[in-house]
N, C-alpha and C positions, 0 to 999 in steps of 0.2 A: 194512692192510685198507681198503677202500673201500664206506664208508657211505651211502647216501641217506636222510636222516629225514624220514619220515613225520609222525609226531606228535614236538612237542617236548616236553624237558622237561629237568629237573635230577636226576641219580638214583645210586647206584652200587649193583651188586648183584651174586653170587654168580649165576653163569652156571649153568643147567640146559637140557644137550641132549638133546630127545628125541627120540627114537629112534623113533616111533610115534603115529601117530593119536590126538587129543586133544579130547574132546567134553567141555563145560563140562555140560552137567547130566545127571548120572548118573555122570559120568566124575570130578568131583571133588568132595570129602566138603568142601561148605559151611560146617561145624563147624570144621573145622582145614586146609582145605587141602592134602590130601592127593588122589595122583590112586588114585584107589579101584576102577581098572579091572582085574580081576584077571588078564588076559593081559597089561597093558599092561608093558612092561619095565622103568618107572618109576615101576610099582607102588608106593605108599609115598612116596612123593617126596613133601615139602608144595614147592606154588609162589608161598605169600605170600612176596613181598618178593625173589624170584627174577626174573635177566634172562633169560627164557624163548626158548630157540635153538632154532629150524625150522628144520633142515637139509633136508626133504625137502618138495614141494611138497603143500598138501591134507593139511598136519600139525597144522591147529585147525581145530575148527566152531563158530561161533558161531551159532547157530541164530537168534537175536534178543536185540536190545542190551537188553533185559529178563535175560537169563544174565549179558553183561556187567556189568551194574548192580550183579546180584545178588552178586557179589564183593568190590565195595567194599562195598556194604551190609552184608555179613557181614565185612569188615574180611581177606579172602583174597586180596587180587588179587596180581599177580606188577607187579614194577617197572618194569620192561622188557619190551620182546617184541624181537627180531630174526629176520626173515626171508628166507625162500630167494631169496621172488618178491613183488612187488608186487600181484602175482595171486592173492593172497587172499583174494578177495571175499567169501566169509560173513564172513571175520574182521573186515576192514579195513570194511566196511560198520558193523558192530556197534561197533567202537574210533568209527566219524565221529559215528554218531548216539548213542552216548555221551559225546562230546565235545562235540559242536553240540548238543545238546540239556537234558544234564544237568551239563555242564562236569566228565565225571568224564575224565582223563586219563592213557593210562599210552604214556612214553615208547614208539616204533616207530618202525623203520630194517629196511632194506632191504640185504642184502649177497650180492654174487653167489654162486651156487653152489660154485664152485670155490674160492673164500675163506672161504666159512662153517663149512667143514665142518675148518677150523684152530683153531677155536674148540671149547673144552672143559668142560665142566662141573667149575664152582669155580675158573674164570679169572673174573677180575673186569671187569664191563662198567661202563662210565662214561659217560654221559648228559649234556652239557654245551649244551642247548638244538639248536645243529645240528651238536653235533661229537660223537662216538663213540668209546673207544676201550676196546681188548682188552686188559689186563693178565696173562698165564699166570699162573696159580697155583704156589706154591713146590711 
């Protein structure tokens, strides 16, 4: 697979694909990190500590790096993020000025479409500052 990193970092985590539209407040239960959207297909999913996989484009919103913040602060964030497109300007706007700002960082890579969607939830992703890699799950 062919990675571009966005944000670095050191990380390994339990792959979670979603399958659907994912809005940080309202959308996930602050308390335990669960997504708490009750159409959402990943219903019930907690994504602390999860390497969070957008396979489809306009699949996070981050409304303002104030949402993002509020994750760490509450000790919920997910490990990783991988995406479809680099064109995720609510998201990737919200991860800059959480990083430049608050120094809060959570690794993000970039992997084309056609490649991402090989990647499974409970495959293990691996974070090694600018190198990326996908482990399948037993």
């Amino acid at each position: 697979m062919h990675f571009k990193v966005l944000l670095t970092g050191v990380t390994s985590a339990l792959a979670l694909v979603l399958e659907d539209r994912i809005i940080i407040d309202g959308g996930i239960d602050f308390d335990d990190g669960r997504i708490i959207g009750q159409h959402h297909p990943q219903a019930g999913e907690r994504i602390v500590g999860r390497a969070l996989v957008f396979p489809n484009s306009a699949s996070f919103s981050v409304n303002s790096a104030a949402e993002l913040i509020n994750l760490f602060v509450k000790g919920v964030q997910p490990a990783a993020l991988i995406l479809s497109r680099a064109a995720e300007s609510d998201m990737f706007t919200g991860l800059l000025m959480a990083d430049q700002r608050h120094r809060i960082r959570i690794p993000t890579a970039v992997c084309p479409q056609h490649e991402i969607k090989s990647i499974k939830s409970m495959d293990i992703i691996t974070f090694q500052n600018t190198t990326v890699t996908v482990d399948p799950a037993n």
